[in-house]
C-alpha positions in Angstrom: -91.6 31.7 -47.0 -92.8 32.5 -43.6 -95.9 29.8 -44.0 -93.0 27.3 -44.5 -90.8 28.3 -42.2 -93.2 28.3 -38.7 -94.9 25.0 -40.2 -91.7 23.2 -40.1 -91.7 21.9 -36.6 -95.2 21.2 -36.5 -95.2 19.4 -40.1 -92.6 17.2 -38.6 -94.4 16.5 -35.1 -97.7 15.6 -36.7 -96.0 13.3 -39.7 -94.2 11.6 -36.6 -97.8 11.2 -34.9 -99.6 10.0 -38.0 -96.7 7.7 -39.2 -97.2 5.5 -35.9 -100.2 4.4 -37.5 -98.2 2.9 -40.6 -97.8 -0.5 -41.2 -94.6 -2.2 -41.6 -94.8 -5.6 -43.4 -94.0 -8.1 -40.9 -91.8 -10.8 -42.4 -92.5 -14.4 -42.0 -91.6 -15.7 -38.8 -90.1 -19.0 -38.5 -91.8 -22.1 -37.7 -90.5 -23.9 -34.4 -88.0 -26.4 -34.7 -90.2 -28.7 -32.4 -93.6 -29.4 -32.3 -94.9 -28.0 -28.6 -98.4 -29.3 -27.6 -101.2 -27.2 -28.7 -102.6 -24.6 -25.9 -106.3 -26.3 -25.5 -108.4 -26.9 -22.0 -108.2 -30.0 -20.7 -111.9 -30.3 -20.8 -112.6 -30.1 -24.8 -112.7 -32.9 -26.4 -110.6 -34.3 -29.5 -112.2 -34.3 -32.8 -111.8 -35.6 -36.6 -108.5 -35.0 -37.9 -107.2 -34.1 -34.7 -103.3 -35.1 -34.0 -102.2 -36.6 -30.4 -99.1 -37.6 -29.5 -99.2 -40.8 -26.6 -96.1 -41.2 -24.6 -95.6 -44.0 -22.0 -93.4 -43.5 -19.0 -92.3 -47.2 -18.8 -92.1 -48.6 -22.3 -90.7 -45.4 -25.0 -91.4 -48.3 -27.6 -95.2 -47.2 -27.4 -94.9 -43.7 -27.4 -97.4 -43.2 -30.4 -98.6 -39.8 -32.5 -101.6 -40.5 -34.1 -104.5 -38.9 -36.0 -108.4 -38.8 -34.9 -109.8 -40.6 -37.6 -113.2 -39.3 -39.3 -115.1 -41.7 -37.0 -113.1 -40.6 -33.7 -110.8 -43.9 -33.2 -107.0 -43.9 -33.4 -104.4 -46.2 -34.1 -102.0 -47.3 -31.1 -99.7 -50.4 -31.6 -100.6 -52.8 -30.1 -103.5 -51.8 -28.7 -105.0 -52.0 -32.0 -107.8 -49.4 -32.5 -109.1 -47.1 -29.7 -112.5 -45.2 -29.5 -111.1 -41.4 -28.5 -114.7 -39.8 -30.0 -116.0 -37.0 -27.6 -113.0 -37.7 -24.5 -110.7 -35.0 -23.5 -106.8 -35.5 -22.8 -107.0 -36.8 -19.3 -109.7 -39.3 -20.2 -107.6 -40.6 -23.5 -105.0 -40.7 -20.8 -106.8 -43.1 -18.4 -108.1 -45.2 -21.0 -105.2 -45.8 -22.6 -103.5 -46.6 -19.0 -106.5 -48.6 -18.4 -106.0 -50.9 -21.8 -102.1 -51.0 -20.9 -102.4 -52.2 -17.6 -105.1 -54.4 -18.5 -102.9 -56.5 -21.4 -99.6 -55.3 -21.4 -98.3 -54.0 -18.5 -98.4 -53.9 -14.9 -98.2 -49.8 -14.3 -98.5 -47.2 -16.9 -97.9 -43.7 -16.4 -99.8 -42.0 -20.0 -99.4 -38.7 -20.9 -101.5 -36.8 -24.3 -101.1 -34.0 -26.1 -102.7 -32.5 -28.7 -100.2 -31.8 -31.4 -102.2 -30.7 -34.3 -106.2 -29.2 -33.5 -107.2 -30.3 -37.2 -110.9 -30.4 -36.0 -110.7 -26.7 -34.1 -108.7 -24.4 -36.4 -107.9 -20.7 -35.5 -109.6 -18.6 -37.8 -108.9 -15.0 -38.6 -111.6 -12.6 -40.1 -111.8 -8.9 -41.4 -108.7 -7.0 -42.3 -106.3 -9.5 -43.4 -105.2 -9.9 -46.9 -106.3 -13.8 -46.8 -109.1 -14.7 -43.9 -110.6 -18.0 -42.9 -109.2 -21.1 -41.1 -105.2 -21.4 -40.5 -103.6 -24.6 -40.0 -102.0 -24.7 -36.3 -99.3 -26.9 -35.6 -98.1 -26.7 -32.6 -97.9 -23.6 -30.5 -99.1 -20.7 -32.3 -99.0 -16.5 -31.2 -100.9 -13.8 -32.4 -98.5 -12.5 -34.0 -97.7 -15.7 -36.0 -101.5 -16.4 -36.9 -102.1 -12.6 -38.4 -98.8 -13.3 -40.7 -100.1 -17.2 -41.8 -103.2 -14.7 -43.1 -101.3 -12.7 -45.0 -101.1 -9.9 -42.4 -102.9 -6.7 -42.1 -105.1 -5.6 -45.6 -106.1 -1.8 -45.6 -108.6 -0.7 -43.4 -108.1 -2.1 -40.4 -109.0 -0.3 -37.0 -107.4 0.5 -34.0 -108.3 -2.7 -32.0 -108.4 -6.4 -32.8 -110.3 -8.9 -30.8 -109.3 -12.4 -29.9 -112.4 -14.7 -29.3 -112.4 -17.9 -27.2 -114.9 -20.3 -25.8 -114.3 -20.0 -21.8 -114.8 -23.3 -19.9 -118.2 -22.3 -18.8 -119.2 -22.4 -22.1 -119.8 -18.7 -22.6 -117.6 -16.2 -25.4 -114.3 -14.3 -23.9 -113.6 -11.3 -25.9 -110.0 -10.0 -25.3 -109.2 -6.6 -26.9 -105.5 -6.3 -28.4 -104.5 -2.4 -29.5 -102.9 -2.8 -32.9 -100.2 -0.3 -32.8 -99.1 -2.0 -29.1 -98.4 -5.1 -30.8 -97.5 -4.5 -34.4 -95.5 -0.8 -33.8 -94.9 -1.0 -30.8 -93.8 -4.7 -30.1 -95.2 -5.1 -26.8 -94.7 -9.2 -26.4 -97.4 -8.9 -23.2 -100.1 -8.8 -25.8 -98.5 -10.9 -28.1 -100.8 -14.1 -26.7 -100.3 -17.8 -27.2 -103.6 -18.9 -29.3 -105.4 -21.5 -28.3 -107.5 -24.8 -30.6 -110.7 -23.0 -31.9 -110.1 -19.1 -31.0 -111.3 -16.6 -33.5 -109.5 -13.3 -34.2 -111.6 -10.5 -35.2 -109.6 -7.5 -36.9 -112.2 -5.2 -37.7 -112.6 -2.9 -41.0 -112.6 0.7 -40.2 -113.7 3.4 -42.4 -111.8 5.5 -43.6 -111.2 9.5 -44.0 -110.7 11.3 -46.8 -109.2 14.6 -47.2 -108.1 16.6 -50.1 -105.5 18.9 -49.8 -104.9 21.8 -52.4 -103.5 25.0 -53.2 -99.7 25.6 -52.0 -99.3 22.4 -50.5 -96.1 20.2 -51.8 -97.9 17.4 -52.5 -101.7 18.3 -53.5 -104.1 15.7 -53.6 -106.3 13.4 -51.6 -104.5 12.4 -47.8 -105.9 9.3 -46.3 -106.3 8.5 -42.0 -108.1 5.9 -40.2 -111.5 6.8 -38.5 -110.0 6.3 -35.2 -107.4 9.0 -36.0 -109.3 11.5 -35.6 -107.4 13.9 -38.0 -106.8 17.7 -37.9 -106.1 20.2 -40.2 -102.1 20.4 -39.1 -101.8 16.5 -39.8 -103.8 16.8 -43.6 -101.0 19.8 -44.0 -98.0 17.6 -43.1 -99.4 14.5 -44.6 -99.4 16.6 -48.1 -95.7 17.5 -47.9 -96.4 21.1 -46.0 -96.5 24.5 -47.4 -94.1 26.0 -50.5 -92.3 28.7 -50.0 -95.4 30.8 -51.8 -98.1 29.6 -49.3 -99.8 32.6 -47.1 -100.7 31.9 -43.3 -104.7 31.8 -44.8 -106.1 27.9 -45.2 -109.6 27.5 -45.9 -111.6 24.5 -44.8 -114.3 23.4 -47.0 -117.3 20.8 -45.7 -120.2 20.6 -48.1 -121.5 24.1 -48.2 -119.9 25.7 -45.8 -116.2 27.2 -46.3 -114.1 28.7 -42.8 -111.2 30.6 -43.2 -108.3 30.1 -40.8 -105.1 30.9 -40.0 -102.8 28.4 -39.5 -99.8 30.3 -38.2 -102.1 30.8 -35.3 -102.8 26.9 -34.7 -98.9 26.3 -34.7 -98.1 28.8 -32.1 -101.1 27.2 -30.0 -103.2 31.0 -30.4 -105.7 28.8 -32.1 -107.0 25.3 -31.4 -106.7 22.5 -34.4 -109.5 21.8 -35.8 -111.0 18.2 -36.2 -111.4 16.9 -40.0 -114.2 14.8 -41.4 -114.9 12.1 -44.0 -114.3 14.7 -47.8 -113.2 17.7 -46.0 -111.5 20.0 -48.2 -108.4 22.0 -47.8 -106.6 25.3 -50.0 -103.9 26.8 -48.4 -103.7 30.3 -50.1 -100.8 31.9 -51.6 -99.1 34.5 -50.9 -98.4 37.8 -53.1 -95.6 39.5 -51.5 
């Protein structure tokens, strides 16, 4: 009775520490009603299966959306056929203009924008319940790219990391914690995705603890490496002590067994102590 008792207030803080690591199911969210252009540097050029949407200042009869065909031309009434293979926006831009002005008419204001990057899809690898490519229409957020993945599978670590091709041609790595954006729902790190990034979500091993003895829930308690558990969070997470446990708790790592006192650890007399990967815990009982 006494184990359960002085246990109480801890059991509850560390349950409340270790549940901020739980993840909720995030629900599908809702496509927008408009198709946005696509978040892409002006300097990368379109590609196969690409989508681009023309529109013309002077004349909305030619606004256009069309797709990069497999040999890089599009389609653009009346223009006829257009050679886009290896341009960026502004240089679709000036050549449509260019063909415009040249047949049509006398000043042509063109604006591009990539609708649909068919031929730089956002891929999402490691601890998702379905990896690989995503299809992106419009603008996309993190957020919405880890649920078109089938959102978070077991395993997965503290941080994710959001890969992108700077304009200098070298890899940016940006680092997003987990628990800031899925927990926590912090929209700063909830960042617009751009055509071709890659989002890394790590597997992280895991920790396995086994709880026995006079514990409400024996059995085997699970944390993520990065939790770095203690011996008051394997307690809570298996229910805390009955009513018969003793203040004695004995830690078990391969041959070597410690004998503690946990009473002491709640009332800070004692410091936690750090699990590892098949640690084993018996809380005693008590016989008075």
């Amino acid at each position: 009775m006494l184990g359960s008792r002085i246990l109480t207030i801890a059991a509850a803080a560390a349950t409340f520490a270790v549940g901020a690591f739980a993840q909720t199911p995030q629900s599908p969210i809702p496509a927008p009603l408009s198709q946005p252009p696509m978040a892409i540097a002006s300097d990368a050029p379109v590609g196969p299966r690409d989508v681009i949407e023309i529109h013309v200042f002077q004349d909305s009869n030619l606004n256009t959306r069309a797709t990069v065909s497999d040999d890089g031309a599009i389609t653009m009434p009346p223009l006829g056929r257009i050679t886009v293979a290896g341009l960026t926006l502004p240089q679709i831009e000036q050549r449509i203009k260019s063909l415009l002005e040249s047949r049509f008419l006398t000043k042509a204001d063109v604006t591009v924008d990539l609708i649909e990057a068919g031929s730089k899809p956002i891929s999402v690898i490691g601890a998702v319940n379905r990896p690989g490519h995503i299809a992106s229409t419009g603008n996309i957020n993190l957020m919405q790219a880890i649920t078109a993945a089938g959102g978070l599978a077991a395993g997965y670590g503290r941080e994710l990391y959001v890969l992108r091709t700077a304009p200098n041609g070298l890899t940016e790595q940006i680092a997003i914690d987990i628990d800031d954006l899925m927990v926590n729902g912090n929209a700063d790190v909830n960042i617009p995705l751009r055509a071709n990034d890659v989002i890394n979500i790590p597997i992280e091993a895991m920790i396995n603890v086994y709880v026995l003895g006079e514990v409400m829930k024996p059995g085997m308690v699970q944390f993520r490496g990065s939790q770095r558990p203690t011996l008051l969070q394997a307690l809570a997470e298996a229910g805390g002590p009955t009513d018969r446990a003793s203040k004695t708790v004995l830690v078990k790592r391969g041959s070597d067994t410690k004998s503690l006192n946990y009473v002491k650890i709640v009332d800070g007399r004692t410091a936690d102590v750090v699990l590892q990967d098949g640690d084993t815990i018996f809380l005693k009982g008590s016989f008075f």
